[in-house]
Structure formats: C-alpha cells, structure tokens
C-alpha positions in Angstrom: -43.2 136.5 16.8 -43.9 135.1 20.7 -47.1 133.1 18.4 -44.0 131.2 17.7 -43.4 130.6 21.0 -39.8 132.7 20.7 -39.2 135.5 22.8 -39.0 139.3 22.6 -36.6 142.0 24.4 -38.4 145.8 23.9 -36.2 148.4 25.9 -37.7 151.9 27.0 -36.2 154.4 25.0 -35.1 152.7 21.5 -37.7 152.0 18.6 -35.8 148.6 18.0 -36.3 145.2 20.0 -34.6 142.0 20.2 -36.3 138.9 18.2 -34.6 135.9 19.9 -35.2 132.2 19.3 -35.7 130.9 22.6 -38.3 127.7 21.1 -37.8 124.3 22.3 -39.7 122.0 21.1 -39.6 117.9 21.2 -37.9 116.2 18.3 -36.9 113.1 17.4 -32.9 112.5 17.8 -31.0 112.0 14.4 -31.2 108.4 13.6 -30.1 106.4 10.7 -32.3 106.9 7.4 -35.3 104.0 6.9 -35.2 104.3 3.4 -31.3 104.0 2.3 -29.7 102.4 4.6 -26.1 102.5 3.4 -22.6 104.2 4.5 -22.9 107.2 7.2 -25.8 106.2 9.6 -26.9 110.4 10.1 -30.5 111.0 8.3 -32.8 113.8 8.2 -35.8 114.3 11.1 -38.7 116.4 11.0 -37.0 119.6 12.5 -35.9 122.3 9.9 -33.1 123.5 12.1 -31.4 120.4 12.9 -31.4 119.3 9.1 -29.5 122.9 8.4 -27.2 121.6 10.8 -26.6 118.7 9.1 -25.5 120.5 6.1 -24.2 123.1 7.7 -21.8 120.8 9.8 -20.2 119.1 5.8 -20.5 122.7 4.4 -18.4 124.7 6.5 -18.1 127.5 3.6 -19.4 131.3 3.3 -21.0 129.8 0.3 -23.2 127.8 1.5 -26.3 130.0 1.5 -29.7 129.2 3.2 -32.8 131.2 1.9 -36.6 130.4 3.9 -39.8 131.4 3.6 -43.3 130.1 4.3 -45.9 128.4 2.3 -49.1 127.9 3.0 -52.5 129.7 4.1 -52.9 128.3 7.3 -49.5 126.1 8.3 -47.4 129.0 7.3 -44.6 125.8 6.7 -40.8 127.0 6.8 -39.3 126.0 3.8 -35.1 126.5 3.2 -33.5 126.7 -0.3 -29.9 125.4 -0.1 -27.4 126.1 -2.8 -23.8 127.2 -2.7 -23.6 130.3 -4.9 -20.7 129.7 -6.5 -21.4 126.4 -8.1 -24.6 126.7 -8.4 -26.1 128.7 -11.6 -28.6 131.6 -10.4 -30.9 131.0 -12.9 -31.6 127.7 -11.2 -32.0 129.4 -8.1 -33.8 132.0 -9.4 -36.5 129.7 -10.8 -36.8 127.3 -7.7 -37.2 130.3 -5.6 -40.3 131.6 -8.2 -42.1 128.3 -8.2 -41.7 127.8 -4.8 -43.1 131.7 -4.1 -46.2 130.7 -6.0 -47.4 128.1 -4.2 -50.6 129.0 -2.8 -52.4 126.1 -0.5 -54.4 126.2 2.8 -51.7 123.3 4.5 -47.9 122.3 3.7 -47.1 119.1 5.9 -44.7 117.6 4.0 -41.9 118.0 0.9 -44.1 115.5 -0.6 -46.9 118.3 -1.6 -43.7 121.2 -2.5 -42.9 118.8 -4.7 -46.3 118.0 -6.5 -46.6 122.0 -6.9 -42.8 122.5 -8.5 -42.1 119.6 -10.7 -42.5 120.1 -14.6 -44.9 117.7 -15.6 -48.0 115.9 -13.5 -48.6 113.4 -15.8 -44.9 112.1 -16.6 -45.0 108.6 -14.2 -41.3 109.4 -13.4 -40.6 111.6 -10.4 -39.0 114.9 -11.7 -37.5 115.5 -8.5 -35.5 113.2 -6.2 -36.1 113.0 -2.6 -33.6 111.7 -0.4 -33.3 111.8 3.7 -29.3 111.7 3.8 -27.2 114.8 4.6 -24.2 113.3 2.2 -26.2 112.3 -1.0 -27.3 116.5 -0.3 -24.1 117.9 0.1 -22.9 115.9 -3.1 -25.7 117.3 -5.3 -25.1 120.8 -3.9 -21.3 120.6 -4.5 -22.6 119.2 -8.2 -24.6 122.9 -8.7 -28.0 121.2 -7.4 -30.7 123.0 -5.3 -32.0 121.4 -2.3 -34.9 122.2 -0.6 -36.1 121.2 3.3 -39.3 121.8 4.6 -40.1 122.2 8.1 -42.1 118.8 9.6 -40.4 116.2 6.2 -37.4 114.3 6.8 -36.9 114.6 3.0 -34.9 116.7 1.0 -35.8 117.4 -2.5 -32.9 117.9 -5.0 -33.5 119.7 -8.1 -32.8 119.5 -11.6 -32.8 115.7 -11.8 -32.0 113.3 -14.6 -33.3 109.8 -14.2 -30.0 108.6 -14.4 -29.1 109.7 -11.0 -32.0 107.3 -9.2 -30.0 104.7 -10.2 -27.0 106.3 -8.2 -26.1 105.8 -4.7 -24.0 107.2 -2.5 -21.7 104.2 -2.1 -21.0 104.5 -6.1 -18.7 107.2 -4.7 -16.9 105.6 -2.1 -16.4 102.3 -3.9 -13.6 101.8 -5.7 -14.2 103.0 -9.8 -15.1 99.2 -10.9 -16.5 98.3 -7.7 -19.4 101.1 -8.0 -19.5 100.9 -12.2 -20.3 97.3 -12.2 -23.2 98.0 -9.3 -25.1 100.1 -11.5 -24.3 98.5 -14.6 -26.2 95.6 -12.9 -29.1 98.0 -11.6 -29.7 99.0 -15.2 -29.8 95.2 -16.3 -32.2 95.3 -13.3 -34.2 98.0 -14.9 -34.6 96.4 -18.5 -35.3 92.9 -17.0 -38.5 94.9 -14.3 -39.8 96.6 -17.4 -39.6 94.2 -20.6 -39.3 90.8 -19.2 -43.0 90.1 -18.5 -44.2 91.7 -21.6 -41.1 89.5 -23.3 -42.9 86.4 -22.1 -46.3 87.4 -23.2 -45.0 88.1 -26.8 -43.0 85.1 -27.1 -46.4 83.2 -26.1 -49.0 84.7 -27.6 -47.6 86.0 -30.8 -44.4 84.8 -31.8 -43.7 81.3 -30.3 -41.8 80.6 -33.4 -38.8 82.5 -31.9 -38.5 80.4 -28.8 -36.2 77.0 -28.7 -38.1 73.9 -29.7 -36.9 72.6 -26.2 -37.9 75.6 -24.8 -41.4 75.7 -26.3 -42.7 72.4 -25.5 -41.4 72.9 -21.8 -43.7 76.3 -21.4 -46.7 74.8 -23.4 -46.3 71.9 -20.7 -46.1 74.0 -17.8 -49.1 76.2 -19.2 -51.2 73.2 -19.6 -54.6 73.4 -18.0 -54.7 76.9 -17.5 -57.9 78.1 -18.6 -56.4 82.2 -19.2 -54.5 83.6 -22.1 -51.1 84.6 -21.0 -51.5 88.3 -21.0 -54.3 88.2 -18.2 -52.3 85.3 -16.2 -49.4 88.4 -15.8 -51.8 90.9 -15.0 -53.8 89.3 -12.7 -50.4 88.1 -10.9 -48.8 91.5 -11.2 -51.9 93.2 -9.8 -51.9 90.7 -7.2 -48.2 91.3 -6.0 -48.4 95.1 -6.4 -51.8 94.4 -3.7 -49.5 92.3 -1.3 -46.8 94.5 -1.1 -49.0 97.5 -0.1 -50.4 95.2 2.2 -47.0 94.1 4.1 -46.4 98.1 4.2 -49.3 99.1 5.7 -49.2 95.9 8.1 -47.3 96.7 11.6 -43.6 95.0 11.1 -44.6 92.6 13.6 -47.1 90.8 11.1 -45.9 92.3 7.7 -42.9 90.3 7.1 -45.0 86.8 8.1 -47.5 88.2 5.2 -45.2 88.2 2.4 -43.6 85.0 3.3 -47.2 84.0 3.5 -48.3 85.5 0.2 -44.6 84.6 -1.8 -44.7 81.2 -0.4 -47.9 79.6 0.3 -50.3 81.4 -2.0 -47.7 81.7 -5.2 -47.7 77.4 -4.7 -51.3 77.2 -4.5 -52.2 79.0 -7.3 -50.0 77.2 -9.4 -50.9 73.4 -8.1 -55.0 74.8 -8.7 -54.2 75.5 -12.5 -54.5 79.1 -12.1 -51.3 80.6 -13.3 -47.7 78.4 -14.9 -45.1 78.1 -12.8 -43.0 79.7 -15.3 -45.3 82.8 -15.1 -44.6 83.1 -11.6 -40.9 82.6 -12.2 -41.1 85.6 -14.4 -43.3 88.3 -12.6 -40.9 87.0 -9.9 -37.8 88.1 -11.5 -39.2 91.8 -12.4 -40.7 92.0 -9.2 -37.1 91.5 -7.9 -35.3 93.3 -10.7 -37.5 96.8 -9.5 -36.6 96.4 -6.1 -33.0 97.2 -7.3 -33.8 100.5 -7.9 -32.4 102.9 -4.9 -35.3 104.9 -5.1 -39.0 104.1 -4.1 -41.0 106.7 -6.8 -38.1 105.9 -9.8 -39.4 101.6 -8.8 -42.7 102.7 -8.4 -42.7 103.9 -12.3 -41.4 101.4 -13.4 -44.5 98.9 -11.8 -47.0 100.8 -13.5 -45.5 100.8 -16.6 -45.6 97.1 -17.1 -48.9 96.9 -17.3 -49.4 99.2 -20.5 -46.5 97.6 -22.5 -48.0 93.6 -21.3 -51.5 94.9 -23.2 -49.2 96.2 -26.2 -47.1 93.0 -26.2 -50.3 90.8 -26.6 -51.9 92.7 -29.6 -48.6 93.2 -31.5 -46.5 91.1 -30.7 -42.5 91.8 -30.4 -43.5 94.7 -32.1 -45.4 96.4 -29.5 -43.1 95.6 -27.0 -40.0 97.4 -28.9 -42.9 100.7 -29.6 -43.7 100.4 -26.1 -39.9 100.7 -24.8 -38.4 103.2 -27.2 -41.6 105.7 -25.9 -40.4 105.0 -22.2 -36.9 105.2 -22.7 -36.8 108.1 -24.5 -39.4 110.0 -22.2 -37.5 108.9 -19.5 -33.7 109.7 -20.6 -33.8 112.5 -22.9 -36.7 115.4 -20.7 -35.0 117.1 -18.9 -36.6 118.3 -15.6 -37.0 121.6 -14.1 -34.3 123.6 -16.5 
C-alpha cells in the first residue's frame, strides 16, 4: 500500500495495522464542463475521489453504493461502479460488474478504452454507451436505475444501458418548463432527419428523379449547377469530406488560430470554390444545413455517427434513386431505435 504513496500504522503486539489514505496529489480544481456547457457550472476532473464527491454531495442516501476495482496489467486504473441499490436492477449491476472484471489490458488511461471493452457491438457506428462529464445528468440517470461508471485519470462518466433517444436529451429538458424542453428536442430530431437525409435528398432529386422537383425549382438548380464539370453525388462527397477534414483541423489547431481557420475555410474557401466552377452554390447551401443540423446533437459520438452515415446513403441515393434513400434510412433508423444496448 505505501507504493501508493498512503501511509501504514503497524503497532507491536497486534497482527492488524492501520491502512490510511494520507495521498496528496495535484489536481485540477472542479471547473465547468468543456463539452456541455449548460445549467450548473460543476464538471468532472481527472481525480476518482473528487468525482465520488460530486455524487456523493446530490446523493446523500445509504443507497447510493460505490463499488472499485482495478483494471489493467500495468496501470492497475481505479475504476468505481455507481448505482443506488434500490432503483437500480441487480442484474444490471451484476452484468456491468462481470464485463468490467474481464477486461484484461496492459494500460487503462481513460473511460474511453472501458468503454470499447464493455459495449455490445464494435461495429454498430452508434455509441452504445453515453459519456457525459456532469455530476447532474449522472445523478439523474442513477435515480432513473442507470449504472455509472468513473475511472481514475477521465473526466467522463459512462452511463449504462443507453437508448439513442437519450443523446438527444439534455439536462435543461428537465428544468425547462414541459413545452419549453418538448419543443427543444422536437427541433433536435428535425435536426437529425435534416443531418442525415438532406444531402442524399438532393442528390436523388438531381440525379434520378428531377421530375419531382418544381419546374421553378428545377431550372434554378440546373442554373446554379451549370459548368460544373462533376456529377452531383461526387460534388457532396468531395464537400462533405472536405468539411469533415476542416473541422478536425480547427480541433486540433490551438484556439488561438482554430477559430480564424474555420472562418477561413467557411468563408473564403466555400466562395472560391463555387466562383471556380467546382461545386453549386446550392450544394454548398445544403452540405451546409446538415453540417449545421449535426451540430444540434448534444453529444459528440451520437453527431459523429450521424457524419459517417451520410456518405453510405449519398452513394445509395445516386444508384437508386428516392428509393435508396428510403432503404438506406429505414436500416439506420431501425438499428438505431429499436437495439437495445447492454441489457
């Protein structure tokens, strides 16, 4: 135990010591959350006992129960499970607690690998588990019969089971008034629909069925697409592909310069591709809209999905046609509404 820099009390004469936790270590002070920045300011750090206190502070109930262990070979990571055992149904508990046991990896840094090794199905694009770095939302899905689980060195919690109707809830959907917080996420879905279908929409409408589209309508796109030497299903790829790569860019930037490059990018670049014949200006005006229909989604991984999957349903849209795009959806939507994760 004193590898762990705590401190032992042995007395002469009894077969029994003292373990105490004497460790100080450097940690960053609880500070708002960077990635939901909403309601109460407190977020999760990187220090296992101060998140526990977090909880532990909105949870004042015998209850609440906190069970740790360690994972991994060589980082020996402290990972809590948080549930309160009389909401919560065991077998839930039971089978986070097994999954979690049979991890077996030489480094744990972060929730982000716990939650590679637990969730269902690898291959799904949707995240199976949600992540979240406020106290609140955690103490709501625990009151709810969720399991959380904090790992030692992650700001992130990871709530389990998950449907993926809840990353389209926030925690201000709750304090809002009923209609207030109903007609939020009824415009989030509308959000979703518009970030999934309405590139692949476009593409149909022009390379397959432009006999649906307003006479009006028509001659105005076949204007604005005049001169440009791609079919339209390569114009939206090349575009999406092109804002997925400057929004990784701005990320990875420092803050300092990353907000001049997506001005940059939006602004300058979106205008001079479209005055050099490359891409329509109502193809911009589209990928636009979806860009800023997935950025409506509260969480990063639940957006992220939806980014990728634009590009398989664009390449069905151009081959069939309305038709493809309606196949295309009904897969999605029912992979995405009706698996249930982690029961």
């Amino acid at each position: 135990m004193t590898f762990y820099l705590n401190t032992i009390i042995l007395i002469d004469g009894i077969d029994a010591g003292l373990h105490i936790g004497t460790r100080k270590m450097k940690e960053r002070s609880v500070d708002e959350p960077r990635t939901e920045l909403v309601v109460p300011r407190e977020g999760f750090i990187e220090q296992l006992g101060t998140n526990i206190g977090l909880l532990r502070y909105r949870l004042p109930t015998s209850d609440f129960v906190i069970k740790t262990m360690k994972i991994g070979k060589f980082t020996k990571t402290k990972v809590a499970v948080c549930y309160i055992k009389s909401v919560a149904e065991p077998e839930l508990v039971k089978e986070v607690e097994n999954r979690l046991s049979k991890i077996e990896f030489d480094s744990v840094l972060d929730s982000g690998i716990i939650e590679q090794f637990i969730e269902d199905n690898p291959y799904s694009p949707f995240p199976q588990i949600q992540p979240t770095e406020r106290p609140d939302r955690v103490v709501g899905n625990l009151i709810e019969g969720r399991v959380a689980i904090l790992t030692q060195g992650s700001p992130f919690a990871l709530l389990v089971p998950v449907a993926f109707n809840q990353f389209y809830h926030t925690t201000e959907d709750y304090t809002n008034r009923f209609l207030m917080g109903n007609f939020i996420r009824i415009i989030r879905i509308i959000a979703l629909v518009f970030s999934l279908i309405f590139p692949s929409l476009y593409v149909s409408f022009i390379a397959c069925n432009p006999e649906l589209l307003p006479t009006e309508f028509a001659v105005a796109v076949s204007g604005g697409r005049a001169g440009v030497p791609f079919p339209a299903v390569i114009e939206d790829l090349v575009i999406e592909v092109a804002m997925v790569i400057l929004r990784e860019a701005t990320v990875r930037l420092p803050q300092q310069v990353g907000g001049a490059l997506s001005i940059v990018g939006v602004l300058i670049i979106g205008q001079a591709t479209v005055q050099a014949g490359f891409a329509s200006p109502v193809t911009v005006v589209v990928i636009a809209i979806a860009t800023i229909g997935s950025f409506a989604t509260p969480v990063y991984t639940a957006a992220f999905a939806l980014r990728m999957l634009r590009f398989p349903i664009l390449i069905l849209s151009d081959i069939y046609g309305l038709y493809g795009v309606v196949i295309g959806s009904i897969i999605i939507f029912n992979h995405m509404f009706y698996e249930n994760f982690f029961w």
